[in-house]
N, C-alpha and C positions, 0 to 999 in steps of 0.2 A: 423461625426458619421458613424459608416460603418453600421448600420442596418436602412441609410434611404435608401429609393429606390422610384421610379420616377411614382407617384401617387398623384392626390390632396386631398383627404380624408384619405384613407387608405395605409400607405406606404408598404404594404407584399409585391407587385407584383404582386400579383395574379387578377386575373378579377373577377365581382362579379360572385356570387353564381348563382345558381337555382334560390332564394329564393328573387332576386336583391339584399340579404347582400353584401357589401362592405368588401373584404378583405377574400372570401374562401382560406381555401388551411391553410398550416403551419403555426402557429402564431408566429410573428416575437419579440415578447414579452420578452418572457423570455431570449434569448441571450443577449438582449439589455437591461435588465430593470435594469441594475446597470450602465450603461454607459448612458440612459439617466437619470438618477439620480443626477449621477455629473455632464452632462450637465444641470441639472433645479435648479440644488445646485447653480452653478456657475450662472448663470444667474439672480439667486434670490438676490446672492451678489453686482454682479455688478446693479441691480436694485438699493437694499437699500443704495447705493453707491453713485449712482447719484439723489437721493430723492426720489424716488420713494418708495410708502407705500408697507412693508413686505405682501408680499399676504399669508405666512403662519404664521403670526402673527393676520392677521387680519380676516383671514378663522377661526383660531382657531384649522385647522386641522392638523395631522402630515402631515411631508413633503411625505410619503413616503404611504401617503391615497389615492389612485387614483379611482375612479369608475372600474366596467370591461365593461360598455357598456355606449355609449356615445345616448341614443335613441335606437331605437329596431334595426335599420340597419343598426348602426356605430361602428368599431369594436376599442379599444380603444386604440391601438397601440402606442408606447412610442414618435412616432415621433408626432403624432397627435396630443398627450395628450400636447409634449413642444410647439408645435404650441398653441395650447389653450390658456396654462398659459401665453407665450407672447402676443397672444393677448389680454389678461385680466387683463394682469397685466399694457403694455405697451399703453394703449385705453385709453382713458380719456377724458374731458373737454378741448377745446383750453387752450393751455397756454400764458401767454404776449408775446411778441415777445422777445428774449433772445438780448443778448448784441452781435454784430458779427456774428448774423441769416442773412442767406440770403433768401430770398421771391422765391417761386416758384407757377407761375403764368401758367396753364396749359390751353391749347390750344386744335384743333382738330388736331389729326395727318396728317390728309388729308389734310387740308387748311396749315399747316404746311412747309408738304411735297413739294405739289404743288408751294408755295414762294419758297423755298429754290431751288429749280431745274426748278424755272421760267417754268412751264408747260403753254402750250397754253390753252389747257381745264383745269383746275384745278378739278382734281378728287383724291379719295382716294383709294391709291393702294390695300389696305389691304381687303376690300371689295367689291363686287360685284354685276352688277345690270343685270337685263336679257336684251339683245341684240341679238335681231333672227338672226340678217345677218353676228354677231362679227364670224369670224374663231375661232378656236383653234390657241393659240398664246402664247407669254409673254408679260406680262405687264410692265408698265415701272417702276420696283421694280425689276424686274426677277421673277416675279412670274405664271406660268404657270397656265391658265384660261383653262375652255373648251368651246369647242363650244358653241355658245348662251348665253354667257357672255364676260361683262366687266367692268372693274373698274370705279367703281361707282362717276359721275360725279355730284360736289359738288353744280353744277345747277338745279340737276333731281328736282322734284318735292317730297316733304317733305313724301308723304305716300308711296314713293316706296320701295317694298319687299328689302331686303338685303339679299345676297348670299355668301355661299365661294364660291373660284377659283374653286372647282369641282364641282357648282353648289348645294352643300344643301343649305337648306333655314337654316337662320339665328334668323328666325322669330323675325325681327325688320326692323323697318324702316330708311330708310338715317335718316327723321327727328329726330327721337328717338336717334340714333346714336350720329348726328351733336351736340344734346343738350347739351350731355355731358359736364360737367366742374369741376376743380380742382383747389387747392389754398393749398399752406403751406409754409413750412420755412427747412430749413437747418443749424442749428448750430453745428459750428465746438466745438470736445471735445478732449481729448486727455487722455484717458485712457482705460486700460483693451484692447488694442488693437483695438479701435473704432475710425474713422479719424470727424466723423459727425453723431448728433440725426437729423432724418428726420420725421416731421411730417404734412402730407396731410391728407386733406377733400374732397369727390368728392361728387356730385350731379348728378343726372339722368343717372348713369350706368344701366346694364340692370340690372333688379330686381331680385336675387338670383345668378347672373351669378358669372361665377369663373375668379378672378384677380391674378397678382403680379405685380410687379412692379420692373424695370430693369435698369440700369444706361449704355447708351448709348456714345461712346467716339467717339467723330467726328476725321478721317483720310482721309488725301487724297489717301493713298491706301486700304479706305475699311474701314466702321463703326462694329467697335466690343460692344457686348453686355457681359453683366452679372448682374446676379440676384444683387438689389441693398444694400441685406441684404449681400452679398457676397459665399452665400452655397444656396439658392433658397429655403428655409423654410417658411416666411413669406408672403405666399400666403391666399389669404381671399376672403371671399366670400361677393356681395354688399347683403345690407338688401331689405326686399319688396318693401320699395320706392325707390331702386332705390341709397344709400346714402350708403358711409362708411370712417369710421375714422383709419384712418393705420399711428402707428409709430412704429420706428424701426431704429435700429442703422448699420451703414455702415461703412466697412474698406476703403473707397474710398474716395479721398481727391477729391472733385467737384471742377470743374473751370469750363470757359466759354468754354472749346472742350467738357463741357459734356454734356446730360440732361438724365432728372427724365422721363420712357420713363411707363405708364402705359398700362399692356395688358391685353386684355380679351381672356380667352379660352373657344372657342367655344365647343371645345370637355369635357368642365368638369373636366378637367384635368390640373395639375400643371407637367412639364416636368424636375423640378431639376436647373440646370445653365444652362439647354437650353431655348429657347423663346418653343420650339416646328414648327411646320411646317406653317411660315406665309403663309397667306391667305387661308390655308386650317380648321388648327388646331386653331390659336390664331393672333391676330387681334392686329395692333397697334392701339388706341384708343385715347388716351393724351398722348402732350409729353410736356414736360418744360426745355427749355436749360435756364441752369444759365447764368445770365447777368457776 
């Protein structure tokens, strides 16, 4: 769609308001509210298609009834509005485990990391712990820290502060952090352009903070990412405890050079098919390489 643009609430582009509204500036509405239409037509299809209950059969409402304000701060934007309806429509109760599903069993990125590149300390690069004597440096991610930090060693003690690489606080703890966990499945489909339905549950995220979720592809000259919905739309936010249910369909055919890489953005922000700027902006948090 050419009227998204690279925001996690509100997609205008514009920063908030005066007023902290989300989305001042030109509404990006009306050029797009017949293009997302066919995109939420289309999608409503391919829904009913693969069983999934008609959400404007079962709303009772026209397809074409939208609210204009999503809460007093949230401005109701077309891109926003398809995020919604997929995740409302696509959210649900565990299903059985499908015929040809494969299990995605998710880990701490840092204890991860650390096996995989045999670190002597085992720390997680993504985050940051205070160090008076660390220099200004890179980490061993490439990630540029400032003075008086460093990546956060997966032995620290459970109540210490967490930082980005530029030193803001994170306000969370390694422990809080390390808790984290995930579980789901992968079944392959083969239509409407979709290679695999993907559906994960996580526990102890941070509490309202802002997710997506990336499919990472192992190379020996250099690991590439992309959004795992394949356009970076299906971004969500965890609930107060902590918990969220994410499914959603992928043009990406999984084998064991990939995994399910989950990130957290610190800055509140979803970036589009980009991660955003690890260790400053968005954090790898879990990851799951397919078996």
């Amino acid at each position: 769609m050419e009227c998204q643009r690279d925001a996690f609430i509100d997609n205008s582009g514009h920063p908030p308001g005066p007023d902290n509204s989300i989305g001042s500036g030109p509404d990006p509405e009306a050029p797009c509210s017949a293009s997302f239409e066919r995109v939420r037509q289309k999608l409503r299809r391919i829904l009913v298609a693969s069983g999934h209950r008609d959400p404007d059969r079962d709303s009772g409402e026209s397809p074409r009834r939208t609210p204009k304000r999503w809460g007093p701060r949230v401005r109701a934007t077309p891109t926003l509005l398809l995020a919604i309806v997929a995740a409302a429509v696509l959210s649900g109760p565990p299903l059985a485990t499908a015929a040809g599903a494969v299990a995605l069993v998710f880990e701490s990125y840092g204890t991860f990391f650390s096996e995989e590149t045999s670190q002597a300390l085992p720390a997680d690069p993504q985050v940051f712990v205070r160090a008076p004597d660390a220099a200004a440096g890179i980490g061993p991610q490439n990630i540029s820290h400032a003075a008086g930090f460093a990546p956060a060693p997966i032995a620290a003690a459970p109540d210490t502060p967490l930082y980005t690489a530029l030193g803001q606080p994170l306000s969370i703890t390694l422990g809080r952090w390390l808790a984290a966990q995930g579980a789901g499945e992968i079944t392959p489909v083969n239509e409407h352009g979709h290679a695999a339905l993907v559906r994960v549950s996580f526990t102890g995220l941070v509490p309202g903070g802002a997710y997506s979720l990336f499919a990472v592809t192992f190379q020996a000259a250099g690991n590439t990412f992309a959004p795992l919905d394949g356009v970076g739309l299906h971004n969500f936010v965890a609930l107060s405890g902590g918990t969220a249910n994410v499914t959603m369909f992928t043009p990406f055919r999984l084998t064991h050079a990939n995994a399910v890489l989950l990130l957290y953005h610190s800055d509140g922000r979803a970036h589009g098919i980009s991660r955003g700027d690890p260790g400053v902006t968005v954090h790898h948090q879990l990851i799951a390489r397919l078996p």
